[in-house]
Backbone bond lengths (Angstrom), bond angles and torsions (degrees), N, CA, C in turn:
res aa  C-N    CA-C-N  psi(-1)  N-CA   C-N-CA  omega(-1)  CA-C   N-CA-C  phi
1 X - - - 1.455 - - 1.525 107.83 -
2 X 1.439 128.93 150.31 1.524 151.59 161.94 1.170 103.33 -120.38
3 X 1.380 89.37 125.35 1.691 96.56 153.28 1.743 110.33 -127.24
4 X 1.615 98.67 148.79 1.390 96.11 179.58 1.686 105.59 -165.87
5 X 1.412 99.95 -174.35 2.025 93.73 -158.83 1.589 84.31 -108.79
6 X 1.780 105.47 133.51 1.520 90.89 162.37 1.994 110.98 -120.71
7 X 1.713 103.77 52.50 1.365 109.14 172.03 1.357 99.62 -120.13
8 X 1.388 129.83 57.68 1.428 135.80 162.73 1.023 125.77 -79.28
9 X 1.459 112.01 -26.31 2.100 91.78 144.68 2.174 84.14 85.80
10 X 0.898 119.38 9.29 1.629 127.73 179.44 1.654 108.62 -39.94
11 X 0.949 113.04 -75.65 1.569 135.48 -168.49 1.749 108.13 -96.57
12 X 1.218 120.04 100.13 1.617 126.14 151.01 1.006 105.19 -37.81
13 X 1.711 130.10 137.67 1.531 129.43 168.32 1.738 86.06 -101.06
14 X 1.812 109.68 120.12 1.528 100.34 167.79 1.201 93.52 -123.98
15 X 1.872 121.96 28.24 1.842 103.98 -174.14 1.823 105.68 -95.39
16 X 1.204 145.77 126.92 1.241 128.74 149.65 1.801 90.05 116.52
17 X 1.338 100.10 53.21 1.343 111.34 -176.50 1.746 105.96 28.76
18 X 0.796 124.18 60.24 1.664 127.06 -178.07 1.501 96.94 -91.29
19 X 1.682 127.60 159.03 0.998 136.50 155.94 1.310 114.75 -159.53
20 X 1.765 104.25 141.63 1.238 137.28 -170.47 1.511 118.62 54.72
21 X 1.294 118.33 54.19 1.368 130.00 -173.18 1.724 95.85 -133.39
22 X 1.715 120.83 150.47 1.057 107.83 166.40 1.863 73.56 -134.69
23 X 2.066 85.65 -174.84 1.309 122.91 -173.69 1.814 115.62 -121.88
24 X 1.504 112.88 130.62 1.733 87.99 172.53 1.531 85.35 -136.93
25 X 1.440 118.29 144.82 1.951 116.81 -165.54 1.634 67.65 -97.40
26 X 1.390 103.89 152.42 1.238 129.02 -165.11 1.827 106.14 -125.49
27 X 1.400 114.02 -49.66 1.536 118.92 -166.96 1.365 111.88 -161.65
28 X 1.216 131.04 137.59 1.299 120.72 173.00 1.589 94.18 -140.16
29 X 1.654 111.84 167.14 1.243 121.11 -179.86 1.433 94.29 -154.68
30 X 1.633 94.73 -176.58 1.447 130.79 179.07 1.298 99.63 -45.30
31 X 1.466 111.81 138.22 1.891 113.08 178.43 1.201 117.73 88.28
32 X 1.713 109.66 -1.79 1.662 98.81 -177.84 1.720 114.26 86.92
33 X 1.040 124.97 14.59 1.597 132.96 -171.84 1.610 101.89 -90.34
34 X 1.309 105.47 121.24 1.349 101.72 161.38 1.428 131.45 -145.44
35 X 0.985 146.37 126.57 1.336 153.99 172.72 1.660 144.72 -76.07
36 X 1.205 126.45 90.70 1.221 131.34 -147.71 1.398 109.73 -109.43
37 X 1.344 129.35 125.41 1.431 115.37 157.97 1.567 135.17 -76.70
38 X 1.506 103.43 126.21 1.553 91.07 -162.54 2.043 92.90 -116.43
39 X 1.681 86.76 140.49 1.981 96.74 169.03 1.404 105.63 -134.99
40 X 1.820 79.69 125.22 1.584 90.36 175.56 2.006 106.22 -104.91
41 X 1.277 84.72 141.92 1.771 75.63 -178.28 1.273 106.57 -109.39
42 X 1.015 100.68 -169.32 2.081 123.69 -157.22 1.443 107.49 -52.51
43 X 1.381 128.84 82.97 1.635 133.67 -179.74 1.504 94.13 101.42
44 X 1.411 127.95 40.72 1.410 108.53 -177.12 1.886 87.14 -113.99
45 X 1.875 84.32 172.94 1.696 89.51 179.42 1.531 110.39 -142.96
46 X 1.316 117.68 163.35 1.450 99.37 155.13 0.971 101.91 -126.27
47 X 1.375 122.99 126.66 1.473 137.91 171.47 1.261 108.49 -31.63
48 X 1.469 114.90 169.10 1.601 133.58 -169.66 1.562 93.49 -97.31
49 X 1.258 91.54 147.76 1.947 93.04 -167.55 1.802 94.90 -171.28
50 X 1.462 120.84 141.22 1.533 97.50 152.36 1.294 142.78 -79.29
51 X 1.447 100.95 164.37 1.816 98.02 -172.56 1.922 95.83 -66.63
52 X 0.910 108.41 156.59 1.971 104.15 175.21 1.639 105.51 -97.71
53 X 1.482 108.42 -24.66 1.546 109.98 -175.71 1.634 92.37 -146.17
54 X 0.957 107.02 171.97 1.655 112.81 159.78 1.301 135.29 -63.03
55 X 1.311 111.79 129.21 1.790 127.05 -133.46 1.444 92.67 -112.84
56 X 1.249 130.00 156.21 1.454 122.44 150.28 1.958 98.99 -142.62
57 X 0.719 81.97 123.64 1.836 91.14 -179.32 1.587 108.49 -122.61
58 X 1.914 92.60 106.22 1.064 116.78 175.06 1.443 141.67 -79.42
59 X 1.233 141.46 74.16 1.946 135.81 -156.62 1.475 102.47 -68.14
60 X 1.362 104.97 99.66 1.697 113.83 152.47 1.200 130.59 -82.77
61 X 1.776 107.03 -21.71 1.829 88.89 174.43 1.937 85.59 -153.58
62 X 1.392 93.38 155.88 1.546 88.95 -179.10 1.151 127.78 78.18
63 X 1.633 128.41 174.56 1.598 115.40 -168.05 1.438 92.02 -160.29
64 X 1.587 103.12 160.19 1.700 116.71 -160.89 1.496 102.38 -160.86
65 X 1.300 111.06 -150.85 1.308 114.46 160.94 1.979 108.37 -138.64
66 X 1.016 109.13 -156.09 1.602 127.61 171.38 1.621 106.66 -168.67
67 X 1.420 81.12 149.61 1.935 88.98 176.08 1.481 94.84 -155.67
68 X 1.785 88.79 153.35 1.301 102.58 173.51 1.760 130.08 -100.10
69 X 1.118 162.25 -162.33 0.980 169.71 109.00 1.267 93.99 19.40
70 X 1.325 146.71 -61.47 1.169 119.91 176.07 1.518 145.92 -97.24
71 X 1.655 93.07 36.73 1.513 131.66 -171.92 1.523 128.75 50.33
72 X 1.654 104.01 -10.55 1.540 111.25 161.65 2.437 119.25 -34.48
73 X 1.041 77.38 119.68 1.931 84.34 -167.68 1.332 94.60 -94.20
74 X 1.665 115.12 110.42 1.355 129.05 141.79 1.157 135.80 -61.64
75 X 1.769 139.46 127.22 1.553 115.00 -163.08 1.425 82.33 -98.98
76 X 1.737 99.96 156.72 1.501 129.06 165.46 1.222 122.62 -149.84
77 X 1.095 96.35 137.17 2.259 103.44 -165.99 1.808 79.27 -127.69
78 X 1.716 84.91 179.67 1.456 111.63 179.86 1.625 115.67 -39.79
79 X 0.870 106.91 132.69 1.704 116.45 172.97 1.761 119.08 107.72
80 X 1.522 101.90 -11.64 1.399 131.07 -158.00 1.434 120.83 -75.41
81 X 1.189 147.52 106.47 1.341 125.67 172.72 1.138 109.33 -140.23
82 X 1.701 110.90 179.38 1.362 138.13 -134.82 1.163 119.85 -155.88
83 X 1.263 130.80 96.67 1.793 138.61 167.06 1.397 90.60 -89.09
84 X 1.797 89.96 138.24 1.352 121.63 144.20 1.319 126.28 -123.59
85 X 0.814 159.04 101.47 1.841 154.39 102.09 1.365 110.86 62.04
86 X 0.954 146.08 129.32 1.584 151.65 157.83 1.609 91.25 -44.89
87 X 1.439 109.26 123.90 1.317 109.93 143.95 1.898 91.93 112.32
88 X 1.302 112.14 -34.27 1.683 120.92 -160.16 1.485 91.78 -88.45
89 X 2.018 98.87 125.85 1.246 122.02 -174.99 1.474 103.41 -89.46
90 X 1.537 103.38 148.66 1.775 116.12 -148.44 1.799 81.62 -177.48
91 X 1.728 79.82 149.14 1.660 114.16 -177.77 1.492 93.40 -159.56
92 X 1.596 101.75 153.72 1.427 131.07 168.30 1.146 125.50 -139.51
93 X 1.244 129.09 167.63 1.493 139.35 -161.83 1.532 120.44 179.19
94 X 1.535 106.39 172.93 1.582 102.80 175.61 1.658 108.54 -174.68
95 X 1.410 120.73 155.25 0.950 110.56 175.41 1.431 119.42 -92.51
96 X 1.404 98.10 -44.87 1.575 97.89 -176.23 1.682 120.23 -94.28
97 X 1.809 105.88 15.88 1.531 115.46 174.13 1.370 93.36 72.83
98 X 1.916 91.92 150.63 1.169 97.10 -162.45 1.902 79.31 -158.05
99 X 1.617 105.46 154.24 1.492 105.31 146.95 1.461 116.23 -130.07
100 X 1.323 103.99 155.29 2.163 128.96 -172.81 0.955 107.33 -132.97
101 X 1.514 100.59 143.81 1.685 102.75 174.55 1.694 95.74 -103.53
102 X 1.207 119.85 130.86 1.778 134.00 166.95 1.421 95.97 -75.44
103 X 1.393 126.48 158.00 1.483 134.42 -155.72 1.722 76.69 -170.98
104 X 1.184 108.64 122.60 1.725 112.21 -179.65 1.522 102.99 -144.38
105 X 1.583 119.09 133.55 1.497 128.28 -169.73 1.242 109.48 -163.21
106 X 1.332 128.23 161.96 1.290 125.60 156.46 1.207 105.87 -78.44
107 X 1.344 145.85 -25.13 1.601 131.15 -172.39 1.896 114.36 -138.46
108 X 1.139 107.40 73.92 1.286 112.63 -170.02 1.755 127.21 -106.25
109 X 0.992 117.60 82.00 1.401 148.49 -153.58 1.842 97.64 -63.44
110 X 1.250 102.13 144.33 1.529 89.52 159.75 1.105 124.88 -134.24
111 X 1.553 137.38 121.17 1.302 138.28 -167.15 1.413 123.14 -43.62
112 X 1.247 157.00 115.61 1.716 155.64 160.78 1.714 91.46 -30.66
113 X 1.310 112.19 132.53 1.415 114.52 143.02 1.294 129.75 -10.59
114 X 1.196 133.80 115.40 1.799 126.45 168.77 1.632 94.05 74.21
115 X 1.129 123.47 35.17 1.919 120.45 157.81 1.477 114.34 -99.82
């Protein structure tokens, strides 16, 4: 067994006019899959940008919103997540900070409820 912290806060996100959010890559595997922890803090954002592969953005603690391409803001707190599409433009944010785990793949499926 390992145990270890993956809210290290490693990497500043400064691409896509983003602010006060960092990045820490957490896991990657076979296929190109990788998993990053992302914290956005108190009024922070990450700019609108496309997904490059299919995204799933997970809320483990805290609450924000997401929007898509046509900047309409969905709220999402803990438990919350979010596929995007290769290519589909998306931004996030929050007021009172929040952290997500990013889950990034070319083929990332999502289970129905109760599977």
């Amino acid at each position: 067994m390992e145990t270890f912290r993956f809210d290290r806060a490693e990497k500043v996100i400064d691409r896509f006019d983003s602010v006060g959010a960092t990045a820490t890559r957490v896991a990657a595997g076979e296929g190109s899959v990788h998993v990053t922890c992302l914290s956005i803090g108190p009024g922070g954002t990450i700019g609108s940008h496309p997904a490059p592969v299919s995204q799933l953005f997970l809320v483990i603690t805290g609450e924000g919103w997401v929007a898509g391409a046509d900047g309409r803001r969905i709220p999402v707190a803990a438990g919350d997540g979010v596929r995007w599409e290769p290519g589909e433009e998306h931004t996030s944010g929050t007021t009172t900070g929040l952290t997500a785990l990013a889950l990034e793949g070319p083929a990332l499926d999502l289970f129905p409820p109760g599977a």
